[in-house]
C-alpha positions as CSV (number, residue, x, y, z in Angstrom):
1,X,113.4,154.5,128.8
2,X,112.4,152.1,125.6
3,X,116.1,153.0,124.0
4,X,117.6,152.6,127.4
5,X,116.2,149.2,128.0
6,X,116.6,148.6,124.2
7,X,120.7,149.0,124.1
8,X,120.7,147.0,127.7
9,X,119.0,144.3,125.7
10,X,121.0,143.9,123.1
11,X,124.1,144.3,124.9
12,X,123.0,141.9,127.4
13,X,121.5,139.3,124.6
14,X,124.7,139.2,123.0
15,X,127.1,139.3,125.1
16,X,125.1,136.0,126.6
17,X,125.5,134.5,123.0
18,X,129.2,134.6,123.2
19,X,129.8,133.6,126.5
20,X,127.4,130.6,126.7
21,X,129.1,129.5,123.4
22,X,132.1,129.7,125.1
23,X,131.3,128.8,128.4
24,X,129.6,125.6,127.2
25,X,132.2,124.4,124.8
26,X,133.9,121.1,126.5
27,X,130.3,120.3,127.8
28,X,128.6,120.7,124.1
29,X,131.5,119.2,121.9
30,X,132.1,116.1,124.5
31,X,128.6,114.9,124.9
32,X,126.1,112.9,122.2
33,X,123.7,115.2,120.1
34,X,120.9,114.6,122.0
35,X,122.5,115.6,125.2
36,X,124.3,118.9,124.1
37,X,120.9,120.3,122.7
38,X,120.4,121.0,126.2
39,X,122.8,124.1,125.2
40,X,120.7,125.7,122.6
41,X,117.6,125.5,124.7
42,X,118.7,126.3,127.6
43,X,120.1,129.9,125.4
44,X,116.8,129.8,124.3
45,X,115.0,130.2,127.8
46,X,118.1,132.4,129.3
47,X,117.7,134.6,126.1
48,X,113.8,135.1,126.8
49,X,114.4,135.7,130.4
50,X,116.8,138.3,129.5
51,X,114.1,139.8,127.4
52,X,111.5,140.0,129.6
53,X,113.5,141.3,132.3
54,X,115.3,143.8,130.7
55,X,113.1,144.9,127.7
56,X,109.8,143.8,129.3
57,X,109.1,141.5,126.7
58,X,107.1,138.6,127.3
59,X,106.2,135.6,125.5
60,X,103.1,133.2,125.2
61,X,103.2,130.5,122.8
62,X,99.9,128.0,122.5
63,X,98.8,125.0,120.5
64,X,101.6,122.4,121.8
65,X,99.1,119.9,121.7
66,X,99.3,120.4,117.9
67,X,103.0,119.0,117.5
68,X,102.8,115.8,116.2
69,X,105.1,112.8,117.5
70,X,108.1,112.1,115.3
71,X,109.2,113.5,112.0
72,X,107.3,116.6,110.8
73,X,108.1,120.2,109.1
74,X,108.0,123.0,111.3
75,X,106.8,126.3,109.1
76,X,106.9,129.8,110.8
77,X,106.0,133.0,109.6
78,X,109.4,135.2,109.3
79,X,109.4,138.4,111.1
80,X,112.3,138.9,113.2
81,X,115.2,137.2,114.9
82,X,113.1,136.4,117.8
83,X,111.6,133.6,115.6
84,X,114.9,131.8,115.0
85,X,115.2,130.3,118.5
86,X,112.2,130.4,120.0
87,X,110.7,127.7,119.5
88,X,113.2,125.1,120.3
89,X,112.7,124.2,123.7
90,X,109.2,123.0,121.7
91,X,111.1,120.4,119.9
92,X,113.3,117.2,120.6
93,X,115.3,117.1,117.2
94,X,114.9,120.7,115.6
95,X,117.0,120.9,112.0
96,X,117.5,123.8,109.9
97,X,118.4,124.2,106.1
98,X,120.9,127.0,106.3
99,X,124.0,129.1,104.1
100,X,126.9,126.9,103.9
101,X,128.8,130.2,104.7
102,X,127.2,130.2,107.9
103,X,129.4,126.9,108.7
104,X,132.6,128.5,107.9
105,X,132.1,131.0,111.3
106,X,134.1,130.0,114.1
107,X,132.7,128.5,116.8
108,X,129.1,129.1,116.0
109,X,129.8,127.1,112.6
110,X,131.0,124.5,114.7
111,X,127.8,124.4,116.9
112,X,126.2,124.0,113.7
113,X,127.6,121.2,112.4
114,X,127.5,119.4,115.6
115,X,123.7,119.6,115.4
116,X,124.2,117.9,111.7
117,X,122.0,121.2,110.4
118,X,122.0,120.9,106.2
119,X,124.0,123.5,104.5
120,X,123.2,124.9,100.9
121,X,125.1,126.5,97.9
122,X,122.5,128.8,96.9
123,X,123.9,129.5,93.7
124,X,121.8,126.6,91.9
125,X,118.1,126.8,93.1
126,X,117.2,123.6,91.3
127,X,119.9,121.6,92.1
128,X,120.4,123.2,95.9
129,X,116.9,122.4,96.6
130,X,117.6,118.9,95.6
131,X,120.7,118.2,97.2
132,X,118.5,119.8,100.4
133,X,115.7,117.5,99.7
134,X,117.9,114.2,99.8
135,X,120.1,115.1,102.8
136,X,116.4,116.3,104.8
137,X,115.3,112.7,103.8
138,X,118.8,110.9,104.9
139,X,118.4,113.0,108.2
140,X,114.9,111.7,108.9
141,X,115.4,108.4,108.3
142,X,118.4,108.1,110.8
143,X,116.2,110.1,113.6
144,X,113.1,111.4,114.0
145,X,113.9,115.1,113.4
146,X,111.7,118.3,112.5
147,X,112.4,121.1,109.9
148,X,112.0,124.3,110.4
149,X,112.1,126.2,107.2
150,X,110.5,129.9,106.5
151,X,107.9,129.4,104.2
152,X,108.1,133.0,102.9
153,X,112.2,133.0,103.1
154,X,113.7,135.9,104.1
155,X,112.0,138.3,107.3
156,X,108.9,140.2,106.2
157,X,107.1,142.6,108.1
158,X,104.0,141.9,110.1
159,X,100.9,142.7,108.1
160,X,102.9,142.1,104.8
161,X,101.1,141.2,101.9
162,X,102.2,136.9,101.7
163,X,104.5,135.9,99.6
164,X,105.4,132.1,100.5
165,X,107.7,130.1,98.0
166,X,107.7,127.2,96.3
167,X,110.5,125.2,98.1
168,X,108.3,124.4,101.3
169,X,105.9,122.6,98.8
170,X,108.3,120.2,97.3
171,X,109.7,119.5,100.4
172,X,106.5,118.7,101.9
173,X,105.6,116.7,98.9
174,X,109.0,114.4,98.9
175,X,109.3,114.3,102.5
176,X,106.1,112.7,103.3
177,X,105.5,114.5,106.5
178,X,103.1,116.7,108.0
179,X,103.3,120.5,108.2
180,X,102.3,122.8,111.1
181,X,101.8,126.4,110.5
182,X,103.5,128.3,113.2
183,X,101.6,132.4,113.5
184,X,103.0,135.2,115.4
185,X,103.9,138.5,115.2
186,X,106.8,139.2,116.9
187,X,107.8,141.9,114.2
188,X,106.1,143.9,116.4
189,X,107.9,143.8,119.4
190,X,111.5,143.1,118.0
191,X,111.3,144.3,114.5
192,X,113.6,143.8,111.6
193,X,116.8,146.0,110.9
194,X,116.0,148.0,114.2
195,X,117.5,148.3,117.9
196,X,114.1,148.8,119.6
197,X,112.5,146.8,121.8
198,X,109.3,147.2,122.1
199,X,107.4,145.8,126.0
200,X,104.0,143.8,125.6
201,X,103.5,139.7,125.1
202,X,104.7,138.2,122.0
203,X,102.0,135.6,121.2
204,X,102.8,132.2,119.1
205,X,100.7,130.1,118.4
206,X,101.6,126.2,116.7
207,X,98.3,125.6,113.9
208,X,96.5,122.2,113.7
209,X,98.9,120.6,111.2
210,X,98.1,119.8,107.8
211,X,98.5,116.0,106.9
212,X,101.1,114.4,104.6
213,X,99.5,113.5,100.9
214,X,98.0,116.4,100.0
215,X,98.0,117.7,96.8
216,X,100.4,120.7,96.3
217,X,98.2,123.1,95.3
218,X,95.6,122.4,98.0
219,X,98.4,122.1,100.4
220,X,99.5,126.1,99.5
221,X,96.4,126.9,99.9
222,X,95.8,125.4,103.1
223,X,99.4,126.5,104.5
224,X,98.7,130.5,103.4
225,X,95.2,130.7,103.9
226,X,95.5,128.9,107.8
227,X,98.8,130.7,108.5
228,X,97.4,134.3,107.5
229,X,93.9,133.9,109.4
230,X,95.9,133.1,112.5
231,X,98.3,136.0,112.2
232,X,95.5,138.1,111.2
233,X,93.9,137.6,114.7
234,X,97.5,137.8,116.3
235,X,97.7,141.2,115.2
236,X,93.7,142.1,115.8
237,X,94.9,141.1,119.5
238,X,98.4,143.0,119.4
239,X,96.2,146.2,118.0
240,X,93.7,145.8,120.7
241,X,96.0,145.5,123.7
242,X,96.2,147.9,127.0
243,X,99.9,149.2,126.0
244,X,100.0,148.3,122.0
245,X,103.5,148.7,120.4
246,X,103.6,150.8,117.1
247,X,102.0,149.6,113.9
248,X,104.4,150.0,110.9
249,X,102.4,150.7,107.8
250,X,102.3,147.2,106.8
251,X,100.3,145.9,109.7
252,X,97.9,149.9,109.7
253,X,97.3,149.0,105.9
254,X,96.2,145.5,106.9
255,X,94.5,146.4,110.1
256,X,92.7,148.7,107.7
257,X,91.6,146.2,105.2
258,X,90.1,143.8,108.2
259,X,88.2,146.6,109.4
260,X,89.9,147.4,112.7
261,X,91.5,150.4,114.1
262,X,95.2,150.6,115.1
263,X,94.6,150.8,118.7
């Protein structure tokens, strides 16, 4: 049944992704920016309605009380797709720092560049990260916005040992705004380069932010230490549930090292 409801999922979950695009066109492309982000959220919700229903998959995120007012950076731990849109219906003016080749897609490129998202030529870290650093800046002065970047970049499996970059500390630093650590560990349940997925509750959980004017290396410190506690627990909890879903060897070898059996 798990690779029946898995293929129904995905089927389902994309096929919904073309058709609301589609479906939703004249309304998104005639109306303001803040109205058509009705569009992405409400893909958002559908999308994790479609999940539970179909693959049994439920969601709980927490600590919405910590999202400050106004302009701040949005930093999630990278595990899976899932973590890509599930958090907008959490925030009024979302903005991501994407591939500029992501643009050039029909249709979705276009949805992009309605929301004003901020493209990058990766070819030039140093100068990418600065052209990144003044349109972020340009963006926040004109509205209130939040970035959501990946501290750690690309997807890394849950109970992976950290390995966060650079970039999120010079943006924090030029930016001016505060930081809240998102943990989860939806890797579990919808894991990279895999079809499966797995039933149980995907738990989320926004951390107490960390206040502008730090000093970067204290502000590292604070962002990985914070982040990894709470994911820690996450997957102490996940581990620990009535119907746990499999525990690559990433999150065994950690479970492991915290002293606590696999289920």
């Amino acid at each position: 049944m798990l690779h029946i409801r898995s293929l129904a999922f995905n089927f389902a979950f994309y096929a919904s992704l073309i058709f609301q695009m589609l479906f939703w066109s004249p309304y998104y492309f005639l109306s303001t920016r803040r109205r058509a982000w009705f569009v992405p959220r409400f893909w958002s919700c559908s999308s994790m309605w479609l999940y539970e229903k179909i693959a049994l998959t439920r969601k709980e995120i927490t600590g919405q009380e910590n999202l400050p007012d106004g302009s701040f950076i949005l930093a999630p731990k990278h595990q899976s797709f899932w973590d890509t849109f599930a958090f907008f219906p959490y925030l009024k003016d979302p903005i991501y720092i994407l591939k500029r080749e992501l643009t050039w897609i029909p249709f979705f490129g276009w949805y992009l560049l309605k929301m004003r998202m901020i493209p990058v030529n990766r070819g030039s870290r140093a100068r990418a990260l600065k052209g990144v650093i003044a349109a972020t800046k340009a963006e926040m002065a004109r509205n209130p916005r939040q970035l959501i970047i990946y501290p750690e970049g690309t997807r890394r499996a849950p109970g992976d040992v950290p390995n966060y970059k650079w970039g999120i500390v010079e943006l924090y630093s030029q930016l001016g705004v505060p930081v809240v650590p998102v943990a989860h560990v939806a890797g579990l349940y919808w894991p990279r380069r895999k079809f499966l997925r797995y039933p149980g509750t995907i738990k989320a959980r926004f951390l107490r932010p960390i206040p502008a004017g730090l000093d970067k290396e204290e502000f590292m410190r604070r962002l990985v230490s914070e982040t990894e506690a709470a994911c820690d627990e996450l997957l102490i909890e996940a581990a620990g549930a009535p119907n746990p879903p499999p525990m690559p060897p990433t999150a065994a070898k950690r479970l492991k090292e915290l002293g606590v059996g696999p289920g």
